[in-house]
mmCIF file of the C-alpha atoms, coordinates in Angstrom:
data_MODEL
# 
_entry.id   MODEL 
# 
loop_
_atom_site.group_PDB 
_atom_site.id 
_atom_site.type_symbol 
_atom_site.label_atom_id 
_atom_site.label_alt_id 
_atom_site.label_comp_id 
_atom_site.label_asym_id 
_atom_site.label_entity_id 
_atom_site.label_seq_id 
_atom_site.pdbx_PDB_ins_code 
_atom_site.Cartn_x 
_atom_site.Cartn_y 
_atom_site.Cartn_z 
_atom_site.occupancy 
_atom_site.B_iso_or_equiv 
_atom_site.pdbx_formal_charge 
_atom_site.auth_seq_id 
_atom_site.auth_comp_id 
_atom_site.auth_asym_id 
_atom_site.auth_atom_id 
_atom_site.pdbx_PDB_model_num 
ATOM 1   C CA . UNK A 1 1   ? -104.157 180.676 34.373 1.00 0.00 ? 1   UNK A CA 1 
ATOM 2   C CA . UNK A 1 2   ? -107.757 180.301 35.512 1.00 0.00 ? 2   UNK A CA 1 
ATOM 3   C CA . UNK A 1 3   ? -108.384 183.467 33.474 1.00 0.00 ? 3   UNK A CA 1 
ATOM 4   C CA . UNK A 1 4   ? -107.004 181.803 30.098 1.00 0.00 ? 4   UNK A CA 1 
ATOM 5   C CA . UNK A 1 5   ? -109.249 178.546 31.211 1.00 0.00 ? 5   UNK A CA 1 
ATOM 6   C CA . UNK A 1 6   ? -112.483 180.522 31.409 1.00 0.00 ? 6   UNK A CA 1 
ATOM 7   C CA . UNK A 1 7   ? -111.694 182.570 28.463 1.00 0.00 ? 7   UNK A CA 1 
ATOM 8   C CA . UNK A 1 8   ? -110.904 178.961 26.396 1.00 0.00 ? 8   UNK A CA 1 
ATOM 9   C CA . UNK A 1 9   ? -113.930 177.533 28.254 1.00 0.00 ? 9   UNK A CA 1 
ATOM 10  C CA . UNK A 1 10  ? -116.921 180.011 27.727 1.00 0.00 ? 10  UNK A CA 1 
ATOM 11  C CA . UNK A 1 11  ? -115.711 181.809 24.404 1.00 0.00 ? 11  UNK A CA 1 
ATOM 12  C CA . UNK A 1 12  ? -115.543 177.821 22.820 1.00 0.00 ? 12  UNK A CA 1 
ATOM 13  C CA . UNK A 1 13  ? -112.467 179.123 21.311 1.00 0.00 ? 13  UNK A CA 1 
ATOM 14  C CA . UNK A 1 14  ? -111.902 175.691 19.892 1.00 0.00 ? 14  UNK A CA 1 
ATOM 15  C CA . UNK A 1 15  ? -115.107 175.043 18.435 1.00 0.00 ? 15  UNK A CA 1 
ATOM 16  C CA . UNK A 1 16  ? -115.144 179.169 17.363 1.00 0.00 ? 16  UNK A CA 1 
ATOM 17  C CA . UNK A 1 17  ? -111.776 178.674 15.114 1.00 0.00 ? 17  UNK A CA 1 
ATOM 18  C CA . UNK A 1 18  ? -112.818 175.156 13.815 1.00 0.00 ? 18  UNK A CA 1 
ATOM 19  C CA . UNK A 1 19  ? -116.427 175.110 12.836 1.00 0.00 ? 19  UNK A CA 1 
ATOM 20  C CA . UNK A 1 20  ? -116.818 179.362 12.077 1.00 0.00 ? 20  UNK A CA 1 
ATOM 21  C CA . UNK A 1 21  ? -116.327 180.110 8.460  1.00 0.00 ? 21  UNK A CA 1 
ATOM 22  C CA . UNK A 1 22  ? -115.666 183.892 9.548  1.00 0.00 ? 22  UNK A CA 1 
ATOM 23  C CA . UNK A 1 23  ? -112.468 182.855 10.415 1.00 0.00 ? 23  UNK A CA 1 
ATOM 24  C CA . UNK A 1 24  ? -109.399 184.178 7.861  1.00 0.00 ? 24  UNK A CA 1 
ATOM 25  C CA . UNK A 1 25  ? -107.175 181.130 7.362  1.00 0.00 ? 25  UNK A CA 1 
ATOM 26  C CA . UNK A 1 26  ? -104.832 182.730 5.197  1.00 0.00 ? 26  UNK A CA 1 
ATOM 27  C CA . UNK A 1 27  ? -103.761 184.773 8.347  1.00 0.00 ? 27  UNK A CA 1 
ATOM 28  C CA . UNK A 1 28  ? -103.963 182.229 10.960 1.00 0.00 ? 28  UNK A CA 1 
ATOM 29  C CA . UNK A 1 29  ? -101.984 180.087 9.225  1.00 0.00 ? 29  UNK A CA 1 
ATOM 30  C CA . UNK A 1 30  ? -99.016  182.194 9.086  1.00 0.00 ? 30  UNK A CA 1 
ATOM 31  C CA . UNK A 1 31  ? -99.592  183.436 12.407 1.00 0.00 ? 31  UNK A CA 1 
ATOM 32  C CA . UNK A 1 32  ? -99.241  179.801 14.033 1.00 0.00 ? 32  UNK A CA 1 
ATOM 33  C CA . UNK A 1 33  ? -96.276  179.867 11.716 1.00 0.00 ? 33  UNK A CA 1 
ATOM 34  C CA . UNK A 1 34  ? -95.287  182.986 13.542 1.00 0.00 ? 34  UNK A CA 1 
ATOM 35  C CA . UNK A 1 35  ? -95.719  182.048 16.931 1.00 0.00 ? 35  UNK A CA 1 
ATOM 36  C CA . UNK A 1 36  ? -94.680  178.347 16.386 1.00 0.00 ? 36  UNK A CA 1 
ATOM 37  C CA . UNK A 1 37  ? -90.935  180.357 15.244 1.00 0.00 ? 37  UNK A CA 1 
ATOM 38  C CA . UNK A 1 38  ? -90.976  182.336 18.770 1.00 0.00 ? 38  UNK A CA 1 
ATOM 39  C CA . UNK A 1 39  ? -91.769  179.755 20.781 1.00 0.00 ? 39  UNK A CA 1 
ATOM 40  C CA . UNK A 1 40  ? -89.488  177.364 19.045 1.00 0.00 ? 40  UNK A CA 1 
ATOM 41  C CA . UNK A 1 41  ? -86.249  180.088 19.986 1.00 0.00 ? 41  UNK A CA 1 
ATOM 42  C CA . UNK A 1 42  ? -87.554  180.284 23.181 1.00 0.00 ? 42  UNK A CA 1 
ATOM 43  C CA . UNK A 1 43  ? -87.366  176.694 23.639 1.00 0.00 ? 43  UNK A CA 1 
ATOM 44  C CA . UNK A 1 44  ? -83.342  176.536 21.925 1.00 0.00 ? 44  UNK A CA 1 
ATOM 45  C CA . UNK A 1 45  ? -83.052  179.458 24.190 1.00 0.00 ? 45  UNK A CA 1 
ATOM 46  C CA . UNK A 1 46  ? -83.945  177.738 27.550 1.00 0.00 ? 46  UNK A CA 1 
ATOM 47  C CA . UNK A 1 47  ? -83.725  173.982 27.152 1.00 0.00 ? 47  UNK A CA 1 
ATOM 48  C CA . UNK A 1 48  ? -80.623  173.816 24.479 1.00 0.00 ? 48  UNK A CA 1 
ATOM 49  C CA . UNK A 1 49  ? -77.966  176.345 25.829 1.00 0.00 ? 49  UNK A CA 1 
ATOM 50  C CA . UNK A 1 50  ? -79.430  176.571 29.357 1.00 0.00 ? 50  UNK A CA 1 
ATOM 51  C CA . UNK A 1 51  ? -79.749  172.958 30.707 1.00 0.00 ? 51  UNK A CA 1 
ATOM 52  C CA . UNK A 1 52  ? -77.803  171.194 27.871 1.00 0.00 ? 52  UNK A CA 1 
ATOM 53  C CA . UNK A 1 53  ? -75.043  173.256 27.129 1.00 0.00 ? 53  UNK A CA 1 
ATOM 54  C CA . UNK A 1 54  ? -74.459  175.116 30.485 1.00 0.00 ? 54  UNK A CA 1 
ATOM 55  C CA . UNK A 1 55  ? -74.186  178.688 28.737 1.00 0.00 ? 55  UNK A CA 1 
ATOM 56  C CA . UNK A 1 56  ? -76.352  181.150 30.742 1.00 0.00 ? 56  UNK A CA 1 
ATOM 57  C CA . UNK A 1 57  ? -75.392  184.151 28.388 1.00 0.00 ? 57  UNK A CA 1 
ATOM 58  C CA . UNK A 1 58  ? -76.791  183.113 25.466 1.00 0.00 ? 58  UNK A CA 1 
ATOM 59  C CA . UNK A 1 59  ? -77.536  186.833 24.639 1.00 0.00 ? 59  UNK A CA 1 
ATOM 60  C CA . UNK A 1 60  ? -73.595  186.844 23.462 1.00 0.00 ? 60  UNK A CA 1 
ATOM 61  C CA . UNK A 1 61  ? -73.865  183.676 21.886 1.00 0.00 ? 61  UNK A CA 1 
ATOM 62  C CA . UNK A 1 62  ? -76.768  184.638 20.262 1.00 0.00 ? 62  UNK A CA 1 
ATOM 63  C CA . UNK A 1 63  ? -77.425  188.221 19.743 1.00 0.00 ? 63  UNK A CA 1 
ATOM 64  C CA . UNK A 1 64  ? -80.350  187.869 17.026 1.00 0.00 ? 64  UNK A CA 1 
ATOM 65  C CA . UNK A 1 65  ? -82.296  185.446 19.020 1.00 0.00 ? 65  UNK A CA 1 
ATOM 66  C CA . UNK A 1 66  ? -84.200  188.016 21.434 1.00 0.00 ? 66  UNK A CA 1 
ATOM 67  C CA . UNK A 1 67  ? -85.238  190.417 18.603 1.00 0.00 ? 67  UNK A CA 1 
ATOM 68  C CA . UNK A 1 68  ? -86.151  187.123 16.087 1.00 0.00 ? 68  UNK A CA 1 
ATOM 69  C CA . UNK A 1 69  ? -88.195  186.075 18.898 1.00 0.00 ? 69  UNK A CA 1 
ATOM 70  C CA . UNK A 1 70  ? -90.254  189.376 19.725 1.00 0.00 ? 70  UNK A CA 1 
ATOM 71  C CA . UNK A 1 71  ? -90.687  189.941 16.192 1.00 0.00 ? 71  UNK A CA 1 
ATOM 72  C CA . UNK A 1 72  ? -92.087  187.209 15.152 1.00 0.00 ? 72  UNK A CA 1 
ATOM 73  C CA . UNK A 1 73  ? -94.441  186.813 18.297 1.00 0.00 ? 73  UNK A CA 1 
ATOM 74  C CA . UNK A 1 74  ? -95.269  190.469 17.586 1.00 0.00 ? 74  UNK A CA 1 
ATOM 75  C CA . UNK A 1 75  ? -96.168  189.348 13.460 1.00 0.00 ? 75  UNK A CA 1 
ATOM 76  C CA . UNK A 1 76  ? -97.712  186.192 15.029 1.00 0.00 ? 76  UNK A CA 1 
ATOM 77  C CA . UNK A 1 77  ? -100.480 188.365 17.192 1.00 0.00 ? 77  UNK A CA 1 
ATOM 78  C CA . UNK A 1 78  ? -101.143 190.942 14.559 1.00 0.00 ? 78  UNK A CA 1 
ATOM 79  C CA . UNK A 1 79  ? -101.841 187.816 12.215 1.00 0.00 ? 79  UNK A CA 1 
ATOM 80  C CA . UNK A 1 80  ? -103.877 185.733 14.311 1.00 0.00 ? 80  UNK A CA 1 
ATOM 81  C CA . UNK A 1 81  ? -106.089 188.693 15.491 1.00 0.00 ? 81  UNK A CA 1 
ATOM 82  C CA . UNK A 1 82  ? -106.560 189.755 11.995 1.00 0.00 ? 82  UNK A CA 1 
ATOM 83  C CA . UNK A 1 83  ? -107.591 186.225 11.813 1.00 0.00 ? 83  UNK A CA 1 
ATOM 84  C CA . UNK A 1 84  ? -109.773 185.487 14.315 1.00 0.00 ? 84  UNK A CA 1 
ATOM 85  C CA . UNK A 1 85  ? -111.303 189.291 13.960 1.00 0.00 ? 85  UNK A CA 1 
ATOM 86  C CA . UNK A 1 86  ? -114.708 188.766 12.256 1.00 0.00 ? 86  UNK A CA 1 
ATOM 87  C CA . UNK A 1 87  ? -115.467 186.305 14.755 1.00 0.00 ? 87  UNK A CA 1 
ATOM 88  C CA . UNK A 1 88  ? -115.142 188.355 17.889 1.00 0.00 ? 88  UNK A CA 1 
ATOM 89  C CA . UNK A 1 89  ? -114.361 192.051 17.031 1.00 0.00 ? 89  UNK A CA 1 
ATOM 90  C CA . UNK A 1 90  ? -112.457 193.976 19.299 1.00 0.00 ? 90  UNK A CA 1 
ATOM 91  C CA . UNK A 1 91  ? -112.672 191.392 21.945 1.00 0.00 ? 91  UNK A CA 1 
ATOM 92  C CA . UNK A 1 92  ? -109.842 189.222 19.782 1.00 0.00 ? 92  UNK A CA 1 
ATOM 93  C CA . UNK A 1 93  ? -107.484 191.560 21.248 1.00 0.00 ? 93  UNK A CA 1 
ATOM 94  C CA . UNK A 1 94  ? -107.733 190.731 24.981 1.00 0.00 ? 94  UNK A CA 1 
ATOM 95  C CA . UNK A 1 95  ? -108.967 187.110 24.206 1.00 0.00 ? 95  UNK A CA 1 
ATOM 96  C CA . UNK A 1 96  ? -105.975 186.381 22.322 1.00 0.00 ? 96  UNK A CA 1 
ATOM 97  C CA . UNK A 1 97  ? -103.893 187.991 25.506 1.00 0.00 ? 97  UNK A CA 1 
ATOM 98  C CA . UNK A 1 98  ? -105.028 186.155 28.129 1.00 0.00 ? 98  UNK A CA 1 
ATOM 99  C CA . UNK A 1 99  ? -104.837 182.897 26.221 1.00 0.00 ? 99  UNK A CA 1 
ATOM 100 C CA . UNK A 1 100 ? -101.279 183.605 25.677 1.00 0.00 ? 100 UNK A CA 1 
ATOM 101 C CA . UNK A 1 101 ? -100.624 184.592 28.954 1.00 0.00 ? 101 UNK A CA 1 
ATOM 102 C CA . UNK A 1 102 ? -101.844 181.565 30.404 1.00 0.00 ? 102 UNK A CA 1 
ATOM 103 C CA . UNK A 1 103 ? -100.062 179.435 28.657 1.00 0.00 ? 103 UNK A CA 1 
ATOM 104 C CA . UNK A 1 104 ? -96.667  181.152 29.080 1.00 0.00 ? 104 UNK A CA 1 
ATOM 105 C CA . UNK A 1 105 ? -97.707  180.494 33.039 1.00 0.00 ? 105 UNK A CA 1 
ATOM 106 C CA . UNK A 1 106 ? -98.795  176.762 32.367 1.00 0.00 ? 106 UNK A CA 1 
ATOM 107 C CA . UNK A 1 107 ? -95.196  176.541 31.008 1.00 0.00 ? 107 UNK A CA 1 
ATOM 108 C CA . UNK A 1 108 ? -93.449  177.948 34.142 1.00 0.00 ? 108 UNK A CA 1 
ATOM 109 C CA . UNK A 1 109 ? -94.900  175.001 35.978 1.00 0.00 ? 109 UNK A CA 1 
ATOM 110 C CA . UNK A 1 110 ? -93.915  172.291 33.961 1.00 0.00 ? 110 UNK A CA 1 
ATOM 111 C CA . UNK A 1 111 ? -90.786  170.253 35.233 1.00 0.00 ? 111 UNK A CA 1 
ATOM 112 C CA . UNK A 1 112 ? -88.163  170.444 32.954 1.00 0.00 ? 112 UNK A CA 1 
# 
């Protein structure tokens, strides 16, 4: 998580993807789209049939959900670092990675 700070903090990612006309919108756009779908079955996953429905085998419930979710995560990356590409090169790659890692571990901490 500290990683995915510094990375945020001294690459200005915010300020990078804003102001930066490098940046391909016509990917990132669907990439949010992408990830915003992964993270949204994640979510259904976890908070709808785990805490509100009782059902800890989703996986039977929902057999589609896993592979929806990985796929479009998977689409989402390849998007945003095709994206984001002409702003930091090759770098994108492991930027992109630890950002996303450290929010998956922000979210383990959060009381739900």
């Amino acid at each position: 998580m500290v990683a995915s700070i510094a990375v945020f903090y001294y690459t200005d990612f915010y300020m990078a993807v804003k102001l930066d006309p490098n940046v391909n919108w016509s990917y990132l756009y669907p990439g949010i789209g992408f990830i915003f779908i992964s993270v949204f079955i994640g979510m259904f996953c976890v908070i709808w049939c785990h805490y509100i429905k009782g059902v800890s085998d989703y996986e039977h419930l929902y057999p589609a959900a896993v592979p929806l979710a990985t796929i479009s995560f998977l689409a989402g990356m390849i998007c945003c670092c095709a994206a984001l590409w002409p702003i930091w090169g090759w770098l994108t790659i492991p930027i992109l990675l630890t950002l996303f890692m450290g929010m998956m571990f922000a979210t383990t901490i959060l009381p739900i």
